[in-house]
C-alpha positions as protocol buffer text, in pm:
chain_id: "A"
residue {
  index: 1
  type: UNK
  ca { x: 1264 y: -4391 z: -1875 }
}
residue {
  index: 2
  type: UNK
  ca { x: 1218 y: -4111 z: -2113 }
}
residue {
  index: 3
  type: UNK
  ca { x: 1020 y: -3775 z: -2003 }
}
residue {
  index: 4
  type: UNK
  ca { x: 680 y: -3840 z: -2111 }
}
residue {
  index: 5
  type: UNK
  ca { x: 672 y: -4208 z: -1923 }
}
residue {
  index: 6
  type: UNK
  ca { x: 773 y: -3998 z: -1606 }
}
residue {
  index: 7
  type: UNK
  ca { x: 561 y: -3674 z: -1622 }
}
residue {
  index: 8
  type: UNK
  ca { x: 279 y: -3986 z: -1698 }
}
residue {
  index: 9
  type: UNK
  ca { x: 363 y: -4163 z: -1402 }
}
residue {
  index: 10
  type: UNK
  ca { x: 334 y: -3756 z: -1200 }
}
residue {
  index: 11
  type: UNK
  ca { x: 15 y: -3720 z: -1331 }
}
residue {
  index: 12
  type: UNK
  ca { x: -128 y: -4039 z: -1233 }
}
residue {
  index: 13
  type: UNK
  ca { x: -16 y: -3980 z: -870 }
}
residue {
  index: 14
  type: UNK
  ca { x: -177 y: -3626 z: -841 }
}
residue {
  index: 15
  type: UNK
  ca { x: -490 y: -3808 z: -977 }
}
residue {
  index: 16
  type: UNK
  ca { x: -481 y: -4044 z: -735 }
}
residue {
  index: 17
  type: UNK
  ca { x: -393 y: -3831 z: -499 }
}
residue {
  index: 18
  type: UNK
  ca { x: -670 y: -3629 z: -579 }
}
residue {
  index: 19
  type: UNK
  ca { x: -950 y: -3877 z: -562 }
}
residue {
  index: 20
  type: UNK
  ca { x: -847 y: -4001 z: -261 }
}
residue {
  index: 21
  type: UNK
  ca { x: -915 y: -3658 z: -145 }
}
residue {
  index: 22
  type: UNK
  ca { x: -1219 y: -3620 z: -337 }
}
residue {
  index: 23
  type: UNK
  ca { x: -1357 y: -4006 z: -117 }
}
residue {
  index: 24
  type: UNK
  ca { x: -1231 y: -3836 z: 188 }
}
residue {
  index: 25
  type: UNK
  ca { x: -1460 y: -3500 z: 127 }
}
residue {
  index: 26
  type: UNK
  ca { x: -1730 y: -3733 z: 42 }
}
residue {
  index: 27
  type: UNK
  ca { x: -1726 y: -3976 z: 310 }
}
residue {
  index: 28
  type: UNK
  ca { x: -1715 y: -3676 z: 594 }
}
residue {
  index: 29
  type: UNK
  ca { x: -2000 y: -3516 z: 434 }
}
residue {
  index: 30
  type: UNK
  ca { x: -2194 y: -3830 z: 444 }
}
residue {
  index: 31
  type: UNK
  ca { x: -2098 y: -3850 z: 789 }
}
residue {
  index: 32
  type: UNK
  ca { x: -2183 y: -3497 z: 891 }
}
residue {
  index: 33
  type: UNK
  ca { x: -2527 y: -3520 z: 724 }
}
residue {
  index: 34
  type: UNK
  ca { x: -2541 y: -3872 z: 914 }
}
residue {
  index: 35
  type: UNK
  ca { x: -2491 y: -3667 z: 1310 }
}
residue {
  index: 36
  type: UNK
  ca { x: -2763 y: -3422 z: 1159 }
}
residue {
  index: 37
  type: UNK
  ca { x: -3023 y: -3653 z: 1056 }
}
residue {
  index: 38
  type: UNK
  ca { x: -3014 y: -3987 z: 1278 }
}
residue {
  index: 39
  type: UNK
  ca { x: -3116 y: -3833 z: 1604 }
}
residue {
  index: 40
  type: UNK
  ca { x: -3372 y: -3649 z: 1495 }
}
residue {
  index: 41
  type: UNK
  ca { x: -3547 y: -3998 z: 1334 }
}
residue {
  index: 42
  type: UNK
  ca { x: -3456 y: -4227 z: 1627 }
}
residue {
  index: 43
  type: UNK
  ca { x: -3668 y: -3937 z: 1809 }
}
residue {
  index: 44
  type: UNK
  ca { x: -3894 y: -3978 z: 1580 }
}
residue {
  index: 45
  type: UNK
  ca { x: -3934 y: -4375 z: 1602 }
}
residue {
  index: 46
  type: UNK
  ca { x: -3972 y: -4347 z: 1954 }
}
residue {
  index: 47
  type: UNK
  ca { x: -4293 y: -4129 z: 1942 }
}
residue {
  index: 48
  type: UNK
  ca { x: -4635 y: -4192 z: 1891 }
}
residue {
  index: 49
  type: UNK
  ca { x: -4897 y: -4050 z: 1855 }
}
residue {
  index: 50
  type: UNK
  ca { x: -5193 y: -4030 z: 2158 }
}
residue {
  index: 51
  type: UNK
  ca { x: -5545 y: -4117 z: 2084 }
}
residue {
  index: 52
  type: UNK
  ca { x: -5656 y: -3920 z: 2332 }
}
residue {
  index: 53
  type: UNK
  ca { x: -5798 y: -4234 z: 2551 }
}
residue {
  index: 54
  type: UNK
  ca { x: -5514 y: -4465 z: 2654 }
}
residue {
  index: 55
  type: UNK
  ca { x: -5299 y: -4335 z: 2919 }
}
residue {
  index: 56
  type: UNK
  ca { x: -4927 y: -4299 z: 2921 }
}
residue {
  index: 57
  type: UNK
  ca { x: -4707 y: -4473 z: 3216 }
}
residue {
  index: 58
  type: UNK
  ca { x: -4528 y: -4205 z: 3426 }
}
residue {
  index: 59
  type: UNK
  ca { x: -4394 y: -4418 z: 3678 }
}
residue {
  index: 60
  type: UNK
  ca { x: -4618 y: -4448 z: 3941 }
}
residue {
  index: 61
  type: UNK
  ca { x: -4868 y: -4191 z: 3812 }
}
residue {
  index: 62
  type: UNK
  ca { x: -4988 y: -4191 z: 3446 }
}
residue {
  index: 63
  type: UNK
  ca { x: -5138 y: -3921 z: 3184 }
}
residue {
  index: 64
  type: UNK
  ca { x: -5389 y: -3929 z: 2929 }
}
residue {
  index: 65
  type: UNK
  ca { x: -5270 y: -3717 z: 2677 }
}
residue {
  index: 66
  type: UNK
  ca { x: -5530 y: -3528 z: 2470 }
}
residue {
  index: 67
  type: UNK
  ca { x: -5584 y: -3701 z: 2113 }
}
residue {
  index: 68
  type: UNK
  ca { x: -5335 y: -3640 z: 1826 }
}
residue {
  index: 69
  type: UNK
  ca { x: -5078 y: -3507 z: 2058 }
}
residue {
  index: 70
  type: UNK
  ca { x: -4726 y: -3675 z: 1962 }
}
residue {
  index: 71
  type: UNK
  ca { x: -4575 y: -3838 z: 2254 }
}
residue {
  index: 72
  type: UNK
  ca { x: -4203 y: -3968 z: 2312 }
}
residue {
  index: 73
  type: UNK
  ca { x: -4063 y: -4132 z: 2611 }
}
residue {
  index: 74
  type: UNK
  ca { x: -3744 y: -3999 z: 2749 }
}
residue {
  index: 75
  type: UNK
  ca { x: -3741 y: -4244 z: 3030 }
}
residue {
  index: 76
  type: UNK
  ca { x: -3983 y: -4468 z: 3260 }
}
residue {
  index: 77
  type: UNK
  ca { x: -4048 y: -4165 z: 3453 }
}
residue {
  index: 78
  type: UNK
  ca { x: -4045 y: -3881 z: 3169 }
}
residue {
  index: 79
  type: UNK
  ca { x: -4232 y: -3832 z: 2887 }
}
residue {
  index: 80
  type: UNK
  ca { x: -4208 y: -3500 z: 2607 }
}
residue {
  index: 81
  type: UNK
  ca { x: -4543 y: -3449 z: 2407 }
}
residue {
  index: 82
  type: UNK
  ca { x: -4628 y: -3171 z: 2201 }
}
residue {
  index: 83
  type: UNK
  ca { x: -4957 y: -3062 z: 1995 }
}
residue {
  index: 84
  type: UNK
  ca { x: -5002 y: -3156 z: 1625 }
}
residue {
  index: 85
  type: UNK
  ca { x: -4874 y: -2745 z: 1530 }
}
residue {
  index: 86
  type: UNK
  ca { x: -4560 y: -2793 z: 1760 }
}
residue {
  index: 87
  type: UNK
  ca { x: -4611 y: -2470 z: 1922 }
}
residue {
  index: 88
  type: UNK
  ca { x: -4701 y: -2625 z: 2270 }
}
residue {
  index: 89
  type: UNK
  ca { x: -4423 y: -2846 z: 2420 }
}
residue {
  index: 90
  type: UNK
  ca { x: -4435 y: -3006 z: 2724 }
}
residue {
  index: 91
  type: UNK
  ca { x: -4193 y: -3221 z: 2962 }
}
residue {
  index: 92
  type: UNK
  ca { x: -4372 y: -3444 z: 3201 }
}
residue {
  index: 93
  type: UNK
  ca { x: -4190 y: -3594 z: 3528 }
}
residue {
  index: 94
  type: UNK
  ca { x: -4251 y: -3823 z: 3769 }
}
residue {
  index: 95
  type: UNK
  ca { x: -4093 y: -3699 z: 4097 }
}
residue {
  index: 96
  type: UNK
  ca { x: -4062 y: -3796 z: 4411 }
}
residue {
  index: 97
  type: UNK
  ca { x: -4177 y: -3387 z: 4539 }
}
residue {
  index: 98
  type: UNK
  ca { x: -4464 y: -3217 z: 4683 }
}
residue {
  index: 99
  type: UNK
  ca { x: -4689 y: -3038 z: 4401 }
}
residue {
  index: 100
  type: UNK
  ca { x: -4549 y: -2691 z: 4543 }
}
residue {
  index: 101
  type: UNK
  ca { x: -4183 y: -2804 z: 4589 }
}
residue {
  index: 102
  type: UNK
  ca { x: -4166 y: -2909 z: 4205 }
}
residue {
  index: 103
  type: UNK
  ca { x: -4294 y: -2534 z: 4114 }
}
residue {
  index: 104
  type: UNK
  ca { x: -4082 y: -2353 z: 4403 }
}
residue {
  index: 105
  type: UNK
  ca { x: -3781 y: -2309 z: 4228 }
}
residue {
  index: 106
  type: UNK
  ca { x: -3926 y: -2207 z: 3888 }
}
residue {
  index: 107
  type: UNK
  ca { x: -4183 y: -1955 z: 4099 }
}
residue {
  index: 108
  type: UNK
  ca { x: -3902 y: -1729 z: 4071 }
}
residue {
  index: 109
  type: UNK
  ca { x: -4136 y: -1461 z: 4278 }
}
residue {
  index: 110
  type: UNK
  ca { x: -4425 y: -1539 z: 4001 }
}
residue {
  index: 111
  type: UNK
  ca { x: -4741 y: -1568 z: 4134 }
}
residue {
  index: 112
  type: UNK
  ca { x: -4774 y: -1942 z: 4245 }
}
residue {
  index: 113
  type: UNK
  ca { x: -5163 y: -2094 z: 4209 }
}
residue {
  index: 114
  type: UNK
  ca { x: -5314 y: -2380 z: 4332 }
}
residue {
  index: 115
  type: UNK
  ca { x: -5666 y: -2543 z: 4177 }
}
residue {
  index: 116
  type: UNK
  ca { x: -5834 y: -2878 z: 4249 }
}
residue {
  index: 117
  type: UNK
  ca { x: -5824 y: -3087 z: 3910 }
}
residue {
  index: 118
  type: UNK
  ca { x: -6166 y: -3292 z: 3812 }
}
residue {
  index: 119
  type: UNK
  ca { x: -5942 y: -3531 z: 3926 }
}
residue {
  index: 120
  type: UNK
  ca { x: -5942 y: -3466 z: 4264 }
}
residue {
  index: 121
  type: UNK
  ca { x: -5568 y: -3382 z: 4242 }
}
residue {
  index: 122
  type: UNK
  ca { x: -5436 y: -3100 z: 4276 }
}
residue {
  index: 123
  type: UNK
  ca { x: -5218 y: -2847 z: 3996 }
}
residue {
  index: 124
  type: UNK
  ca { x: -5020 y: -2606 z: 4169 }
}
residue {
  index: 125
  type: UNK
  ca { x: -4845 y: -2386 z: 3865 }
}
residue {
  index: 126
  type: UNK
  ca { x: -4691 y: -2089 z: 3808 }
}
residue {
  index: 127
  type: UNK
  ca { x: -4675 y: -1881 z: 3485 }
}
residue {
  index: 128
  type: UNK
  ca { x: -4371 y: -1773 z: 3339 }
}
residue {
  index: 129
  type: UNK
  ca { x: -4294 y: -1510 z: 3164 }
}
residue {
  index: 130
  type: UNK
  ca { x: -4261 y: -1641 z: 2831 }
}
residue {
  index: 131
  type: UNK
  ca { x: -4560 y: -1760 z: 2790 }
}
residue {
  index: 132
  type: UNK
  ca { x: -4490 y: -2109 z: 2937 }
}
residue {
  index: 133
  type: UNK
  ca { x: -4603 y: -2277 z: 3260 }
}
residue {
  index: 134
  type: UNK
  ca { x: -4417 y: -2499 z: 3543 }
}
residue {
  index: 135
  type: UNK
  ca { x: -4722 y: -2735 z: 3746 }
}
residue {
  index: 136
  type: UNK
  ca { x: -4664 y: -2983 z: 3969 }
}
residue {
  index: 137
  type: UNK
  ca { x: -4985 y: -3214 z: 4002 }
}
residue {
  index: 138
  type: UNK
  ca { x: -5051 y: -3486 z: 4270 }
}
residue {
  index: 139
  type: UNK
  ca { x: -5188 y: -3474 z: 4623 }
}
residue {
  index: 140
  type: UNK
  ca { x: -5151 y: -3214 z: 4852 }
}
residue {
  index: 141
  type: UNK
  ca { x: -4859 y: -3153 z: 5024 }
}
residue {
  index: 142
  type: UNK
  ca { x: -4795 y: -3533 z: 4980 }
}
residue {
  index: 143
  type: UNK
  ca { x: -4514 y: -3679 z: 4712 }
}
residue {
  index: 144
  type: UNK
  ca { x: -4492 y: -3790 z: 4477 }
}
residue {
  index: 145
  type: UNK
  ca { x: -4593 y: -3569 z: 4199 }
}
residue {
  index: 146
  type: UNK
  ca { x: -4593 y: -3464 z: 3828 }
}
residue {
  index: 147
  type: UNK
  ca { x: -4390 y: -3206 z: 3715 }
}
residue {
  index: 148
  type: UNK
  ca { x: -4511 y: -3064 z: 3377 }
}
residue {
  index: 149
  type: UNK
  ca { x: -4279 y: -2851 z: 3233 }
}
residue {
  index: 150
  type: UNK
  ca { x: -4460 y: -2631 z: 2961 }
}
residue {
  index: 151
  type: UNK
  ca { x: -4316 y: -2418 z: 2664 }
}
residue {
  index: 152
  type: UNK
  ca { x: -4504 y: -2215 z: 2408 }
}
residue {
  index: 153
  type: UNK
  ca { x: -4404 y: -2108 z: 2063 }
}
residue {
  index: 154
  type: UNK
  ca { x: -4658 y: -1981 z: 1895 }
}
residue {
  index: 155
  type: UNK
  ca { x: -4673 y: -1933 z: 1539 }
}
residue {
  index: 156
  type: UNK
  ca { x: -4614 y: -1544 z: 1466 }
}
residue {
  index: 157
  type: UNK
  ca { x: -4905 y: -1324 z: 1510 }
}
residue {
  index: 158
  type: UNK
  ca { x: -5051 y: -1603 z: 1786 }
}
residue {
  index: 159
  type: UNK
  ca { x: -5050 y: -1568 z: 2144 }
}
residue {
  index: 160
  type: UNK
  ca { x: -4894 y: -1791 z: 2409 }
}
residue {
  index: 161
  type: UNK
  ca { x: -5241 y: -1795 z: 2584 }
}
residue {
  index: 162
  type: UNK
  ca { x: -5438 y: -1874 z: 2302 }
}
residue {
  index: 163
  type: UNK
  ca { x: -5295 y: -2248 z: 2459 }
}
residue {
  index: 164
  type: UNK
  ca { x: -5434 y: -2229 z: 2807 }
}
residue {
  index: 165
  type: UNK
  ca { x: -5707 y: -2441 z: 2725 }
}
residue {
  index: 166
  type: UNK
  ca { x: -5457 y: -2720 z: 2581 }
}
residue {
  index: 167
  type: UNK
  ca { x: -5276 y: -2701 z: 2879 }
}
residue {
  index: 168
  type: UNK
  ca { x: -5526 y: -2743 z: 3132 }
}
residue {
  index: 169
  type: UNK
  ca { x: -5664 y: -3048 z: 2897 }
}
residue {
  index: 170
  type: UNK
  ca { x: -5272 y: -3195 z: 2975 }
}
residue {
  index: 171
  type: UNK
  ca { x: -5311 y: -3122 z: 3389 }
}
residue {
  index: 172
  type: UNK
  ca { x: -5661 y: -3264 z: 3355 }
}
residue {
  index: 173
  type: UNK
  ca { x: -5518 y: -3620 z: 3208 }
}
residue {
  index: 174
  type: UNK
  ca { x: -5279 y: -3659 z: 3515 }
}
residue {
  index: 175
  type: UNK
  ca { x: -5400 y: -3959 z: 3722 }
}
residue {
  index: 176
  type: UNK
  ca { x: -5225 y: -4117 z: 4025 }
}
């Protein structure tokens, strides 16, 4: 074999060598951008979005989100929804509590209040101190309940309780 058959034969290895390497890089960050991008659009497939009329199951209770609201199901007894600007987020929970034992822990010596919905239910809450709210809605001193678990990021400049009025339109929707 004469010298330039063998520093041929080299060079072909490190070129192999090097696109394997070069697949390898390729594949991973195919498969990193896959781990990024899947959940977030199986999320996405699993909401919908409320027309402010048809209520959502909750287990045994249900909720009539307010129109345009995006909705996805975490479970048969949990829902997420959020408003159309994404500032308001909210976790809703069927459990098998009082209205005042699903805001007790979250109280946190926060001022706990308790009003009679149009609903004839009650929403015992408590504000916290980011802006959000913890309620737990159902009958008095009776379980089950609704836990709504809310969280407020409002676009800078906004304030948290420019969303009260949202959020009492999500209490308002609970029925048993």
């Amino acid at each position: 074999m004469s010298g330039d058959a063998r520093f041929g034969s080299t060079v072909r290895r490190w070129e192999v060598a090097l696109a394997c390497a070069a697949a390898a890089l390729v594949l991973a960050a195919i498969a990193a951008a896959a781990l990024v991008a899947v959940p977030p659009t199986i999320a996405n497939l699993a909401s919908e979005v409320s027309d402010g009329r048809a209520p959502t199951d909750l287990g045994d209770a249900a909720v009539v989100v307010p129109a345009d609201w995006v909705v996805t199901r975490d479970s048969e007894d949990a829902i997420t929804v959020r408003t159309p600007d994404g500032a308001l987020r909210a976790s809703l929970e069927s459990i098998d509590e009082s209205p005042a034992d699903a805001v007790a822990v979250a109280a946190g010596g926060g001022a706990v209040r308790a009003e009679v919905l149009a609903s004839g239910l009650t929403a015992v809450h408590v504000d916290l101190d980011d802006g959000g709210v913890v309620a737990g809605v159902g009958e008095p001193d009776a379980a089950p309940s609704v836990r709504v678990v809310v969280e407020v990021r409002p676009a800078e400049g906004d304030e948290p309780a420019a969303y009260r009025t949202a959020i009492g339109d999500l209490l308002e929707g609970i029925r048993r």
